[in-house]
N, C-alpha and C positions, 0 to 999 in steps of 0.2 A: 318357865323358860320361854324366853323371845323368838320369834320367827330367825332373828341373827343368831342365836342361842343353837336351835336346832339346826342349820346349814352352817356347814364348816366346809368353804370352797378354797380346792388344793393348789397351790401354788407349782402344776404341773399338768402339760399338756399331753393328751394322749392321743392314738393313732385310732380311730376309729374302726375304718375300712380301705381300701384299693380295689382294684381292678383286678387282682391274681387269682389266681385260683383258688379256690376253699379246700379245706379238707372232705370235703361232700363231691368234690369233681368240677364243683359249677361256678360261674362269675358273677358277678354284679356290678356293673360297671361304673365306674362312679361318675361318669358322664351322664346317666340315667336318674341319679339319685334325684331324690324330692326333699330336699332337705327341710321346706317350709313345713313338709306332714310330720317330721318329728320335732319342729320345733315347739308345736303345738300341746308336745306333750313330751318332755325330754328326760323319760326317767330311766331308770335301769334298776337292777337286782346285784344280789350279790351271787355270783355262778347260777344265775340266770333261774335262782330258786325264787318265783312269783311268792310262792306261798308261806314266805318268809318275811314278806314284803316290800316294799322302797325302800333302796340302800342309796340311792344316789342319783342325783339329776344333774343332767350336762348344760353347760355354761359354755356361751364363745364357740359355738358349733360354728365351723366353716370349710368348705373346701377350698385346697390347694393346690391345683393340676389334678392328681393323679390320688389323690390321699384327701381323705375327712378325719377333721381334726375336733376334738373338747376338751372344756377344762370338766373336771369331777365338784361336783358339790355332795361333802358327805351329810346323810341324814342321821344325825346323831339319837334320833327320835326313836329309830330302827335298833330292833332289840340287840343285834349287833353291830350297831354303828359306831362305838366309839373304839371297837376293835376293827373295824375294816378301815377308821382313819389310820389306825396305828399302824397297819400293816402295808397301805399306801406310803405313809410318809416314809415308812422304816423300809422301802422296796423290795414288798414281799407281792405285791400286785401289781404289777407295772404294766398289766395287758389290759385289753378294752374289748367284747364280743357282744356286735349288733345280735340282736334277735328277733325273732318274730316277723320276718320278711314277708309285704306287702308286693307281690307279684304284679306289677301293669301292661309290661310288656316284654316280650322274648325271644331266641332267634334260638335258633338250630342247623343255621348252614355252618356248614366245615371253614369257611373264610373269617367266619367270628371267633373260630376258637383258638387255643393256642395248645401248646405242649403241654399234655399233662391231663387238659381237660379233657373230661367224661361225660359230663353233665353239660345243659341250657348255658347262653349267655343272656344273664336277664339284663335288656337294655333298659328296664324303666321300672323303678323300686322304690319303697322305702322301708325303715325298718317302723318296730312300737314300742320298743326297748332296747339298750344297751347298757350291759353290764360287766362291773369290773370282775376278773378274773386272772387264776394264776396261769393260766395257760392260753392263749388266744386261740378260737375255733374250736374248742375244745367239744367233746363229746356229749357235755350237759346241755350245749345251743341245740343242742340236735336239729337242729337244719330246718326246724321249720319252716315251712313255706306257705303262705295263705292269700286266698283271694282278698278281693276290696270286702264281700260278704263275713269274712274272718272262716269260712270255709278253709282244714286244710288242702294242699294241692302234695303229690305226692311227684317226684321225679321222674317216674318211669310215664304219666299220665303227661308230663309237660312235654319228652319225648318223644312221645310218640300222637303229641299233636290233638294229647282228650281234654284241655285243662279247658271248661266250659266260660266265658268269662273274660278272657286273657289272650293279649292281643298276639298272636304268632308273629314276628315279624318276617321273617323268613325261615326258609327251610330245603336243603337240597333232596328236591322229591324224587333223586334221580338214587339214594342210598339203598333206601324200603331198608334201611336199619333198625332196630328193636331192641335196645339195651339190655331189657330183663330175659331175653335169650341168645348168651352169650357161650355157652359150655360145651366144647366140644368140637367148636371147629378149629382147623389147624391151619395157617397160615405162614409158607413158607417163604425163604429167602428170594425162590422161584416165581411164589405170586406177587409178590413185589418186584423183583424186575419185569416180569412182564405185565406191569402196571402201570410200568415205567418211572419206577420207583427208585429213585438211587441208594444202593444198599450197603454202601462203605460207613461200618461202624453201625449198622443195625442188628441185633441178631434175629434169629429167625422167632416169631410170634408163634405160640403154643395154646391150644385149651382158650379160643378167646370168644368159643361160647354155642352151644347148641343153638338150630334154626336161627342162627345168623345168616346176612345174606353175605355172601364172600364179598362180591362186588361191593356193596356198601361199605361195610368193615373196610377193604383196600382205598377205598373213594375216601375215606375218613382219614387212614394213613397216609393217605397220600398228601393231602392239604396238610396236615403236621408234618410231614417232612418235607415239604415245600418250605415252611419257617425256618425248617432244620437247615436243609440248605444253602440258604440265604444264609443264616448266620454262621452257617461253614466259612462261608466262600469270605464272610465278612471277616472271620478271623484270620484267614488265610490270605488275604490281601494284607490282614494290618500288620503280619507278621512278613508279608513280604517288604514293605514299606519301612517298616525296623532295620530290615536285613540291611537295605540298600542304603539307610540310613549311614546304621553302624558303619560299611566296606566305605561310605563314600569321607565320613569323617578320619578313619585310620587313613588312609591318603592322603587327604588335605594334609593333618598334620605332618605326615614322614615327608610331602614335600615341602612343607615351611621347616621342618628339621634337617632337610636334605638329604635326607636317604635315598631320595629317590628322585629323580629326573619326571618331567613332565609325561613325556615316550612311558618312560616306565610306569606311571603312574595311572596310564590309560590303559595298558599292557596288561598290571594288577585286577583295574577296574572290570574287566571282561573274564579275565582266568578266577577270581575270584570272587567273582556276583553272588554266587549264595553259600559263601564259605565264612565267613568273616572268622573264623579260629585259625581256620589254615592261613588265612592273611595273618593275623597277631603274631602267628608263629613266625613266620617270614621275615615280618618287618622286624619283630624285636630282637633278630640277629643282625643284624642291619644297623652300621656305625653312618653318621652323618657325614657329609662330605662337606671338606673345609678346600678352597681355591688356594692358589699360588699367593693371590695377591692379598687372600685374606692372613695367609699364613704370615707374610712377610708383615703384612698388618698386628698381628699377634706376635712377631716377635721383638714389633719395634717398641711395642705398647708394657711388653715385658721388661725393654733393654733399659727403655727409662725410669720405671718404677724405682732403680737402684738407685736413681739420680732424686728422686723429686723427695723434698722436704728438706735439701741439703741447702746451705747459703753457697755466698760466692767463695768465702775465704774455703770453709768446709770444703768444697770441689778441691780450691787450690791445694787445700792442703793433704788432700788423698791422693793427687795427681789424677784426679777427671775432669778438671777442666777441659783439659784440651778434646777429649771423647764428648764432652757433652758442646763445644761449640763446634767440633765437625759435623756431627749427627742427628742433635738438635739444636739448632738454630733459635729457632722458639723460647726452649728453659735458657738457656743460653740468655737472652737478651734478658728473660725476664729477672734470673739471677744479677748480671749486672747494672738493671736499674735500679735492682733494690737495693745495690750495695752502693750506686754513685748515682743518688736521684737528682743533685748538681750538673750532673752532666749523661742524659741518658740516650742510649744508643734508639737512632732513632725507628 
């Protein structure tokens, strides 16, 4: 069997890693990533079992913004490689989980983190394996974490600022938080407002952990609901934005349809700023308004319809001629040029 014999590279790209959160609590941000240290050695396992062997080495490793991307090369070689091709192609594995995280540097201030995390943001990483799997993050990566020494580092130790080694990059020293003593304190709706905390849609935090410091734990909430916040206010902007949208397009129409007068239109525009149902209801009882001189418009445009398509003799001989050269002038002439193009009225 050939070197091409043994790699069978998959006509399908995967996601490697982001910026989100892991199921471990912690980030890796892909701004950080080193991507030259895996390219060095680009291989992976199958559910991240080493001692099963290489199942697959990545191809066209790149980042993209926000996301790392490869293609899969399967190792047929590997005592179950020609069933993990089958179950790639046949998409029963469509996930991809870095492992073995190579720790360079890290942050622990509240300003790095987002919603959700618990854990470090490692701002400088890479991995020493990634492997295909049915489940992405799943529990068999088990989160390892290790120094450049291949030392593991354990979470509560990067935390709390022991990880020998490894660059801290910041840290808000004003928490004195301690994640692995969390049981037991109680954190109510109370200490978050006077935390100064905005507490709409929060509920109140229960059991979030023995010899915790209050103050930290709050200092912590507090910079996640600062995110919170923001993106309240951001949705509630864009839903105001919609609103005024919708009130301001139902007018424009009802006044091109003429329902409604200019006056009335500014009238609406103010009584029903953040109503736009109670507007729909309104306007869509509301018939449009037709003028005097539109009407007489619409009834001349009706009178003739009875006339047009008829010749000259046809009028004569229904007796409307004489109604169509009093009233229309116009069909009038044009029926008698068509009937005496020898002599046409000029």
């Amino acid at each position: 069997m050939t070197m091409a014999d043994k790699l069978r590279k998959v006509d399908k790209e995967y996601v490697l890693s982001d910026s989100t959160v892991n199921c471990y609590g912690f980030r890796l941000l892909t701004s950080g990533y080193q991507l030259p240290e895996f390219q060095r050695n680009p291989i992976g396992y199958y559910m991240h079992s080493r001692e099963d062997g290489v199942a697959v080495k990545w191809d066209n490793l790149r980042v993209d913004g926000d996301v790392i991307y490869g293609t899969p090369c399967i190792n047929l070689s590997n005592k179950r490689g020609q069933q993990t091709l089958d179950e790639v192609e046949d998409g029963f594995l469509n996930a991809a989980s870095m492992g073995h995280f190579v720790v360079l540097e890290y942050s622990m201030d509240v300003k790095d983190m987002v919603a959700g995390q618990t854990g470090p943001t490692v701002t400088k990483w890479y991995n020493k394996e990634c492997s295909l799997v049915d489940i992405p993050g799943n529990e068999n990566a088990l989160a390892c974490l290790f120094d450049t020494e291949g030392n593991e580092l354990k979470l509560e130790d990067l935390m709390a600022g022991n990880a020998a080694g490894i660059v801290l990059k910041s840290a808000n020293k004003n928490e004195n938080f301690n994640h692995n003593h969390m049981e037991g304190v109680v954190i109510t709706l109370a200490d978050l407002q006077g935390a100064g905390i905005k507490t709409e849609g929060i509920p109140s935090f229960q059991n979030l952990g023995a010899g915790a410091d209050k103050a930290g734990v709050l200092l912590i909430i507090k910079g996640l609901a600062g995110e919170r916040d923001t993106a309240v206010q951001g949705l509630a902007d864009h839903k105001k934005a919609a609103v005024e949208k919708e009130v301001k397009d139902m007018l424009e129409t009802a006044l091109t349809d003429k329902k409604i007068t200019v006056a009335l239109k500014d009238s609406f525009a103010k009584d029903y700023a953040t109503n736009p149902d109670g507007l729909k209801v309104v306007l869509s009882n509301l018939k449009g308004y037709t003028s005097v001189v539109d009407k007489l418009a619409d009834k001349a445009k009706g009178d003739v319809a009875k006339y047009e398509g008829k010749s000259y003799d046809e009028l004569m001989e229904s007796s409307l001629l004489g109604e169509v050269k009093a009233n229309h002038p116009d069909l009038y002439k044009k029926v008698y040029n068509e009937a005496f193009p020898e002599s046409p009225l000029a």
